[in-house]
Each structure stands twice: as C-alpha cells, then as structure tokens.
Residue frames as a rotation matrix with the C-alpha (Angstrom) as fourth column:
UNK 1
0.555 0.497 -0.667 50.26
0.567 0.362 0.740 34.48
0.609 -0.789 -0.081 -27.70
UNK 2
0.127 -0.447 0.886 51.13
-0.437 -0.827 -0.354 37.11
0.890 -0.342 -0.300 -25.05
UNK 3
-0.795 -0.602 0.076 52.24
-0.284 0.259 -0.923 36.10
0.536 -0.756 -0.376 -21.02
UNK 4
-0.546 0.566 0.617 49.10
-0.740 0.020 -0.673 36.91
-0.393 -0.824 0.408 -19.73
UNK 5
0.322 0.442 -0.837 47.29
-0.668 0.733 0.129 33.74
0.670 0.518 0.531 -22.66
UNK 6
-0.623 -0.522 -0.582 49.52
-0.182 0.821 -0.541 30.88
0.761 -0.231 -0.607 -20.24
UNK 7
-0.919 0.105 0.380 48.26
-0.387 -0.426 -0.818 32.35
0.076 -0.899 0.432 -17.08
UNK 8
0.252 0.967 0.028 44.29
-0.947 0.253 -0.199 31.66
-0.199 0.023 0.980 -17.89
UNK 9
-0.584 0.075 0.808 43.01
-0.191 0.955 -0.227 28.28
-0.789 -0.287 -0.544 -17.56
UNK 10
-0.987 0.154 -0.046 41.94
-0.025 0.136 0.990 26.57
0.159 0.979 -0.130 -20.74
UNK 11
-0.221 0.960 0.172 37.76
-0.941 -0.164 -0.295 27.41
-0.255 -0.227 0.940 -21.15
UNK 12
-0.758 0.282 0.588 35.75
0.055 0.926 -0.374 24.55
-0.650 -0.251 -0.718 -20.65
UNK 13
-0.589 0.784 0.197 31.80
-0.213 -0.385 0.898 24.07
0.780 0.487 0.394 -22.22
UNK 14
-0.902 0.223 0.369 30.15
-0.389 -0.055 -0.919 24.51
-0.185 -0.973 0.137 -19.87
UNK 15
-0.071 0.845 -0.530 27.15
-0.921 0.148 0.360 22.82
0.383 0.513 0.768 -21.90
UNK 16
-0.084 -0.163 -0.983 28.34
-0.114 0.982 -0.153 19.87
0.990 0.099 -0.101 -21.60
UNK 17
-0.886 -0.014 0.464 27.55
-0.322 -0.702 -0.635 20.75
0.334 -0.712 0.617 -17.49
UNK 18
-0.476 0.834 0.279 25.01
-0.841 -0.339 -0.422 22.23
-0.257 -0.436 0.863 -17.87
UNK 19
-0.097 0.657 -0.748 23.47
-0.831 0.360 0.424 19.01
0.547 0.662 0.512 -19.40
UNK 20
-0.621 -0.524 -0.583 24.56
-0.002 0.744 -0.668 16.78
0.784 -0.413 -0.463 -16.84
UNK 21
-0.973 0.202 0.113 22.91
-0.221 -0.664 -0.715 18.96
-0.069 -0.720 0.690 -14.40
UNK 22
-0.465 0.831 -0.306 19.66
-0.883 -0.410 0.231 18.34
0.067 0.377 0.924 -16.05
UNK 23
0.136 0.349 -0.927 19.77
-0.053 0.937 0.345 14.35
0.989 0.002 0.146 -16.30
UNK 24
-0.868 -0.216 -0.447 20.61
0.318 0.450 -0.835 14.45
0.381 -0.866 -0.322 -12.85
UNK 25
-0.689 0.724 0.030 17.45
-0.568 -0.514 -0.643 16.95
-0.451 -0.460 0.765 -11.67
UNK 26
-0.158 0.751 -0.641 15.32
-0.801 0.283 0.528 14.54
0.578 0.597 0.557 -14.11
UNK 27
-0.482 -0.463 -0.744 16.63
-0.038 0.859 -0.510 11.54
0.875 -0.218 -0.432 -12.04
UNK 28
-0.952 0.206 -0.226 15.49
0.239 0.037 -0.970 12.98
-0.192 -0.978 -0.085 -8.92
UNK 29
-0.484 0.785 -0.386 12.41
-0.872 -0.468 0.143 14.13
-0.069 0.406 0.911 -10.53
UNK 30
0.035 0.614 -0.789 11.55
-0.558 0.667 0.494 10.70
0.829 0.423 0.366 -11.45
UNK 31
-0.842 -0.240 -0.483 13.00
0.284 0.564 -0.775 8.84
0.459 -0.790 -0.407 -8.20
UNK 32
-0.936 0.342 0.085 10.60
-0.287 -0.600 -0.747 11.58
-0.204 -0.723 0.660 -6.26
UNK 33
-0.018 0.842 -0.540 7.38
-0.935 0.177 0.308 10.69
0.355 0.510 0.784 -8.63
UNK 34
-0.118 0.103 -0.988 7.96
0.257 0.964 0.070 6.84
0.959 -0.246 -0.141 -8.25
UNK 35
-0.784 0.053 -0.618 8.05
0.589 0.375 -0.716 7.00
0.194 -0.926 -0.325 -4.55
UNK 36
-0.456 0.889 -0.047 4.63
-0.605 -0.348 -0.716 9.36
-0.653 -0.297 0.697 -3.93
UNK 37
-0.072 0.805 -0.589 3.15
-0.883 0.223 0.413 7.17
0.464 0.549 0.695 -6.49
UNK 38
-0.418 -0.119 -0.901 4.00
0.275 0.928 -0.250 3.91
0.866 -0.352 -0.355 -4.28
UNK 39
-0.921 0.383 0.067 3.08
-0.205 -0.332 -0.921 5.93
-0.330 -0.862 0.384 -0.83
UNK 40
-0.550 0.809 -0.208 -0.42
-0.815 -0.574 -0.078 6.74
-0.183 0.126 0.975 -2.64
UNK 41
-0.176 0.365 -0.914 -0.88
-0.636 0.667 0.388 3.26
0.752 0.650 0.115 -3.79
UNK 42
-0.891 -0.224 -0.394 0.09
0.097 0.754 -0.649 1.70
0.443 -0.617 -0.651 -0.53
UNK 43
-0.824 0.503 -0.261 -2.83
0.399 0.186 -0.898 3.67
-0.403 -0.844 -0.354 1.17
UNK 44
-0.274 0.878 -0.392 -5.31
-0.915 -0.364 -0.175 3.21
-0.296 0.311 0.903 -1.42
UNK 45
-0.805 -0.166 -0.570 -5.13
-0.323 0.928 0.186 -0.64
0.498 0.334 -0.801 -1.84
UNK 46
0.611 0.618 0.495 -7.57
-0.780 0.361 0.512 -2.88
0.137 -0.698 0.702 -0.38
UNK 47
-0.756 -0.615 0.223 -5.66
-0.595 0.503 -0.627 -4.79
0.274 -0.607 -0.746 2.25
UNK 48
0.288 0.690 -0.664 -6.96
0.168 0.646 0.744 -8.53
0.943 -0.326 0.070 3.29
UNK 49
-0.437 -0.098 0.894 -7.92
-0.851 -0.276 -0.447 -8.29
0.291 -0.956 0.037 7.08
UNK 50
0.275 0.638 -0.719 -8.35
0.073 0.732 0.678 -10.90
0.959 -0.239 0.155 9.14
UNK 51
0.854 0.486 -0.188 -9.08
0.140 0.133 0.981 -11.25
0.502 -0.864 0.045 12.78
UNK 52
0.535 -0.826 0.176 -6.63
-0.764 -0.562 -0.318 -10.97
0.362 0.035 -0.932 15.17
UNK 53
-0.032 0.490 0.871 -7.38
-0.850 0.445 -0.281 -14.60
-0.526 -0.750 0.402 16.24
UNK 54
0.984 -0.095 0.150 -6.96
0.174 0.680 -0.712 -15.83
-0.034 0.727 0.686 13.31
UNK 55
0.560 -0.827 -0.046 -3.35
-0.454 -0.261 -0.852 -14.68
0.693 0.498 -0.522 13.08
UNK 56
-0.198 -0.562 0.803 -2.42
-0.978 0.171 -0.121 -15.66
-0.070 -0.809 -0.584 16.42
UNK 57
0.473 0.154 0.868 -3.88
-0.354 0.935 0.027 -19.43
-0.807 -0.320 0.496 15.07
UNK 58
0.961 -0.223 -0.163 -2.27
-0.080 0.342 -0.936 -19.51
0.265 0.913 0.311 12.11
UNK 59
0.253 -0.967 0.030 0.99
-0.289 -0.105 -0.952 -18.62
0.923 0.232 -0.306 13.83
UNK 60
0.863 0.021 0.505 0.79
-0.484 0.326 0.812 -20.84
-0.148 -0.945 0.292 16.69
UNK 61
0.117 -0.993 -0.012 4.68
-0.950 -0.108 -0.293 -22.03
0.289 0.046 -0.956 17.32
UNK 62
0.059 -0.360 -0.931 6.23
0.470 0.833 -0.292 -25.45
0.881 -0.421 0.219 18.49
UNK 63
-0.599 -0.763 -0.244 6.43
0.497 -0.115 -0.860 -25.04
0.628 -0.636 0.449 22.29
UNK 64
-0.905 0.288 0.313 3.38
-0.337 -0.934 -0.117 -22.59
0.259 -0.211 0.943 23.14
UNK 65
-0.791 0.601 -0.114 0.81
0.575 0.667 -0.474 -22.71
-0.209 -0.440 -0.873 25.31
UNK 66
-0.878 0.412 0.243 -2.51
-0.239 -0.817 0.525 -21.50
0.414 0.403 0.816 24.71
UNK 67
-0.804 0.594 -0.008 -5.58
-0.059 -0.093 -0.994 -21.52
-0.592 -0.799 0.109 26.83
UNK 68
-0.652 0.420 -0.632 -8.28
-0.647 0.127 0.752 -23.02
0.396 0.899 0.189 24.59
UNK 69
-0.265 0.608 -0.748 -11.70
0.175 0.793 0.583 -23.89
0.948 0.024 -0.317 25.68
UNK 70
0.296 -0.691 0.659 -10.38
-0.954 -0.241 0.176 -23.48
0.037 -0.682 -0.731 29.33
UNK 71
0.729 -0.665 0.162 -7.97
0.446 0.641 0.625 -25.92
-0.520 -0.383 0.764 29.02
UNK 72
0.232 -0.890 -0.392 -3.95
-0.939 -0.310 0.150 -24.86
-0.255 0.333 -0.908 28.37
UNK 73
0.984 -0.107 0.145 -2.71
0.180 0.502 -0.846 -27.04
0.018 0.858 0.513 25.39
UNK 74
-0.059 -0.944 -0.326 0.95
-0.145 -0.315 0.938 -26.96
-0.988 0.102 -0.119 24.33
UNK 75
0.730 0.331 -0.598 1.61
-0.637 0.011 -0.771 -26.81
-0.249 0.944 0.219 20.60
UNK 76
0.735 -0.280 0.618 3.38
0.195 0.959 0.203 -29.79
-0.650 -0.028 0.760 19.26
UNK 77
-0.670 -0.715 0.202 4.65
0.475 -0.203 0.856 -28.17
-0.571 0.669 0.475 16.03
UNK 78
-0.710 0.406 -0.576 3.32
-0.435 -0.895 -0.095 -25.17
-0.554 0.184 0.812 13.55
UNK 79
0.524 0.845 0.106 0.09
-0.316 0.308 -0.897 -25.65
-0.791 0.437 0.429 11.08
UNK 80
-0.714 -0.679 -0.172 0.43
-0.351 0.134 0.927 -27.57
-0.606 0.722 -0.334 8.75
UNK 81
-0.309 0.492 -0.814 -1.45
-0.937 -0.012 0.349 -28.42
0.162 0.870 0.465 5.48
UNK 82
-0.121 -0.029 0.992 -3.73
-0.623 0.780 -0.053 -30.94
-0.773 -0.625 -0.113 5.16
UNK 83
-0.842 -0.539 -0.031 -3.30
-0.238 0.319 0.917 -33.18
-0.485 0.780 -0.397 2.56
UNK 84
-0.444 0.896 0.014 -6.85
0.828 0.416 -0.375 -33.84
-0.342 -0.155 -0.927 1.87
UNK 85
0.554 0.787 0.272 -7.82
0.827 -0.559 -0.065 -30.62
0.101 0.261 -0.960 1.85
UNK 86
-0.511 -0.860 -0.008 -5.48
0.843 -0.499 -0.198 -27.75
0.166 -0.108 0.980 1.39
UNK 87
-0.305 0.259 0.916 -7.74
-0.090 -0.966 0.243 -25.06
0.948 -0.008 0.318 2.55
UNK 88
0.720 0.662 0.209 -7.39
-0.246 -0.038 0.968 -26.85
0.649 -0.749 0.135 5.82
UNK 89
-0.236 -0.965 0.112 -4.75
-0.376 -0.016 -0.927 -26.67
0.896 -0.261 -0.359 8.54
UNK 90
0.563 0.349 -0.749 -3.92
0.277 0.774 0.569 -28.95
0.779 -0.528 0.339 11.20
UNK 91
-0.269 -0.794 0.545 -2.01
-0.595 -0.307 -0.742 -27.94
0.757 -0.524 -0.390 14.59
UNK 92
0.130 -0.046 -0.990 -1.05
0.283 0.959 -0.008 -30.59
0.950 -0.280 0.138 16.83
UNK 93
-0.235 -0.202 0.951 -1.59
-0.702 -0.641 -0.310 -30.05
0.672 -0.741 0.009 20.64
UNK 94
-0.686 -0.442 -0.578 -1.18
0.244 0.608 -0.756 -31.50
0.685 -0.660 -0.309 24.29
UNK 95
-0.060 0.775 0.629 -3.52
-0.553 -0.550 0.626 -31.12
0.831 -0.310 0.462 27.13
UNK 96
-0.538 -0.081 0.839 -4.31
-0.834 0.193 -0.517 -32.62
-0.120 -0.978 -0.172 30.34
UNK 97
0.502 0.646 0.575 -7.25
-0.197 0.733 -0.651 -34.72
-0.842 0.213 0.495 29.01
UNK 98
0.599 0.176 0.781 -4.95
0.130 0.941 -0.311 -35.66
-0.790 0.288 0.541 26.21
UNK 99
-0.819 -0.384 0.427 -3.76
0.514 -0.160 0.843 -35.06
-0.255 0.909 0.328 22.69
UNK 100
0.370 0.920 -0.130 -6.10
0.221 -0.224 -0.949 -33.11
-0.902 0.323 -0.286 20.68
UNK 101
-0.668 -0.695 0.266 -6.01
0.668 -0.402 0.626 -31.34
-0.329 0.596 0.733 17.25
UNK 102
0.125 0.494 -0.860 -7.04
-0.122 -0.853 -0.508 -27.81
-0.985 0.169 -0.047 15.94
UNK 103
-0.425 0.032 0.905 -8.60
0.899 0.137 0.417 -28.03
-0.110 0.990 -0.087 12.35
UNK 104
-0.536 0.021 -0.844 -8.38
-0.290 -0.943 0.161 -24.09
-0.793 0.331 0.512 10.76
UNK 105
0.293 0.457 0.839 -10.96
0.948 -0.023 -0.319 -24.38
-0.127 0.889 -0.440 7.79
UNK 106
-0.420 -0.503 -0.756 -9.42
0.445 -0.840 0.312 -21.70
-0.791 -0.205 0.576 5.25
UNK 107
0.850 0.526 -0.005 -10.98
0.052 -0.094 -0.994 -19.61
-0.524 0.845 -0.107 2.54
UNK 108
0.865 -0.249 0.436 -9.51
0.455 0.022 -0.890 -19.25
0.212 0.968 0.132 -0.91
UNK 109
0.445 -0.731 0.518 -7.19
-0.396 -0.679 -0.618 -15.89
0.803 0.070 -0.592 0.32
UNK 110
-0.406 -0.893 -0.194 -6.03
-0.077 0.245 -0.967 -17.80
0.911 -0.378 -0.168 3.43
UNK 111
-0.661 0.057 0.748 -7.70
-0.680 -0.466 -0.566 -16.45
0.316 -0.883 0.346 6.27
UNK 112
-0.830 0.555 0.060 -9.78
0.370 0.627 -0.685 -18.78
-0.418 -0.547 -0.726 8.79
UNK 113
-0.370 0.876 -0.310 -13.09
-0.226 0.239 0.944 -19.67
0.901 0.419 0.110 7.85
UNK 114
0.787 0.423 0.448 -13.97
-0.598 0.349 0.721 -21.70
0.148 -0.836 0.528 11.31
UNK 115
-0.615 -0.781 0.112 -11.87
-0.653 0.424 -0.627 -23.81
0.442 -0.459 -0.771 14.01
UNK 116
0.638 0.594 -0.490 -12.70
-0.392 0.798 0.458 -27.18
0.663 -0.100 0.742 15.59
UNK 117
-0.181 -0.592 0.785 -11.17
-0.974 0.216 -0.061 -28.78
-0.134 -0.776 -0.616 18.48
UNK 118
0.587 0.374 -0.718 -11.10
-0.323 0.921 0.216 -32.51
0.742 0.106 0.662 17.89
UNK 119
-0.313 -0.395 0.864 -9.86
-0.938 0.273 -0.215 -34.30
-0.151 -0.877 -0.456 21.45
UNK 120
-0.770 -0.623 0.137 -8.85
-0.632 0.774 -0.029 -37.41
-0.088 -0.108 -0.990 22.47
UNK 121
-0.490 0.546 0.679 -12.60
0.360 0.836 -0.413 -39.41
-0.794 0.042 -0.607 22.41
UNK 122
-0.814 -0.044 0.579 -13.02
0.533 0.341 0.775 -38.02
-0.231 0.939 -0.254 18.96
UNK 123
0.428 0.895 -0.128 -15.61
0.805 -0.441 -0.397 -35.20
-0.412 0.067 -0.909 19.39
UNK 124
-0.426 -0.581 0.694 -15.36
0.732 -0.672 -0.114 -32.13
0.533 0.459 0.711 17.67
UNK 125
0.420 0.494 -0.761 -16.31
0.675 -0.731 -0.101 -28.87
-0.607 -0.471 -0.640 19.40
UNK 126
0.683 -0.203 0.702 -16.49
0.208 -0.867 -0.453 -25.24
0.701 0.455 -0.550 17.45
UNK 127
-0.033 -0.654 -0.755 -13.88
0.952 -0.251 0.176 -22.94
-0.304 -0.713 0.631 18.46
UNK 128
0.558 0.508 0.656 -14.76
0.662 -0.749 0.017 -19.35
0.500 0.425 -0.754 18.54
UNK 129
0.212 -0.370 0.905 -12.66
-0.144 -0.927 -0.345 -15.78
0.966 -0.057 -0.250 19.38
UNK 130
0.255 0.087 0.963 -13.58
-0.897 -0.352 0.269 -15.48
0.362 -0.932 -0.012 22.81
UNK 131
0.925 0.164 0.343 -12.25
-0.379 0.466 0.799 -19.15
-0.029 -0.869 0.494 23.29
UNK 132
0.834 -0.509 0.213 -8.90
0.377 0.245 -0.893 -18.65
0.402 0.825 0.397 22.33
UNK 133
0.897 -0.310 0.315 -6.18
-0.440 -0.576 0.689 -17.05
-0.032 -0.757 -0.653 24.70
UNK 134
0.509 -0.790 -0.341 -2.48
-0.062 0.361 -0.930 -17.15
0.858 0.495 0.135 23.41
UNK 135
0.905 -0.234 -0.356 -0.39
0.353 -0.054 0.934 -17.45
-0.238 -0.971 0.034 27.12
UNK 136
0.674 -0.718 0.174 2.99
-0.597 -0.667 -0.446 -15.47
0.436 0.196 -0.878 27.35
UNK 137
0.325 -0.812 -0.485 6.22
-0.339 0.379 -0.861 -16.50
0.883 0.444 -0.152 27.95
UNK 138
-0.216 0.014 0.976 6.07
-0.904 -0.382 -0.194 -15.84
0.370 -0.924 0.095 31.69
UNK 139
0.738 0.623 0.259 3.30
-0.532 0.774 -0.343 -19.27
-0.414 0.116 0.903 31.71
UNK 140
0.850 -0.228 -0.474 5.76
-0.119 0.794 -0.596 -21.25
0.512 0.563 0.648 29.68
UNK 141
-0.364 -0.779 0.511 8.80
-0.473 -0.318 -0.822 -20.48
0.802 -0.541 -0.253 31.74
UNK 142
-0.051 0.281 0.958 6.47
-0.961 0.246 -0.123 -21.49
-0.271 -0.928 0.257 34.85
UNK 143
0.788 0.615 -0.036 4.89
-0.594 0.743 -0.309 -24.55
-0.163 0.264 0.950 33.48
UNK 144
0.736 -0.054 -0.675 8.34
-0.105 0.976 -0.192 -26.03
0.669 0.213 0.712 32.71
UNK 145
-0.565 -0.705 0.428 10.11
-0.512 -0.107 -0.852 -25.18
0.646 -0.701 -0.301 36.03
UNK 146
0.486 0.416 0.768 7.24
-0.811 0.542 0.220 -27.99
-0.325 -0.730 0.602 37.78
C-alpha cells in the first residue's frame, strides 16, 4: 500500500444506491397512481342528491327559527327517529298557534320522501319546498331581545 491508497476514501457499491433509488421512484409511482385513481373515481361515482330543502330539514338545530307555512316556529330539539317507523323523523317545534310537529317521511337512502305539519288541533297539512324558509341568525338574535 503506497501514501497516496490512505488518502482515497474507501469505494462504496453504489448498487446498493442505486436500488434504493428505484424502490423509492416505485413508491412515488404507486402513491401518484393511487391518488388519480381516487380523483377519477370521486368524479365518476353516482352521488345521492337531494333537495336543498331537504337538507336544511333534516338539519334543523335546537334553537332555530324557521318560517313554515307563514308561520315562524322555533325548533325544540334536532330530528329524531321515530320509533314506529324508522324511515320517519320527527322535529319538535313552537309557534304562535302552538306546539306543532314536522313528520319527514324518508326513503330507504335517507333523503325526504314528503313533510307534514301536524299542529296543535291535530290536522295534518303537506309541506312543500316553497313552504319552507330557514331564518338567519339576525331573526333569532331579534326575536329573543323582545
């Protein structure tokens, strides 16, 4: 061994590298596939839609008023299941003329089927879209500063 043999850094394999190099480009290779195959899937699915009316009755809060019929209701507390019939939901609501309750008939996937207003002398009246009218916070803020 001569002076200048110390001097050089011991050789490496560079195989052993280069192979690393490869599982790592496969990695992203596959990471990249999986996600365009999830994009593509999201927006080729068929997506249940329902109304926007229906969402805004299914997610009626404790506390909220809502303009139903024309009369403004307060909700009592969220839908709940009836027992009876579990493709039907009950939300519990105040009014001037009284108590009342909103029965949601649901299909199979969830979404409203038809709505009913049952009120304090025990009639039922449809509820349709155009008589539905969630009120904003602004309205609830007023309503309890009388």
């Amino acid at each position: 061994m001569n002076r200048y043999d110390r001097d050089l850094p011991a050789t490496r394999d560079i195989s052993s590298d280069v192979n690393q190099s490869e599982k790592n480009m496969q990695t992203v290779r596959e990471t990249i596939k999986a996600f365009f195959t999830l994009v593509h899937r999201w927006f080729h699915v068929d997506r249940i839609r329902i109304s926007p009316v229906e969402g805004r009755l299914l997610s009626l809060q404790r506390g909220q008023y809502i303009l139903l019929r024309q009369q403004i209701y307060v909700v009592f507390g969220p839908a709940a299941e009836n027992s009876a019939s579990k493709y039907e939901v009950t939300i519990h609501l105040d009014g001037d003329e009284g108590p009342a309750q909103l029965n949601i008939q649901r299909t199979v996937d969830g979404s409203a089927l038809s709505a009913r207003l049952l009120n304090r002398q025990g009639r039922l009246q449809d509820v349709f879209d155009d008589d539905v009218q969630v009120l904003n916070e602004s309205y609830s803020f007023a309503a309890n500063q009388v």
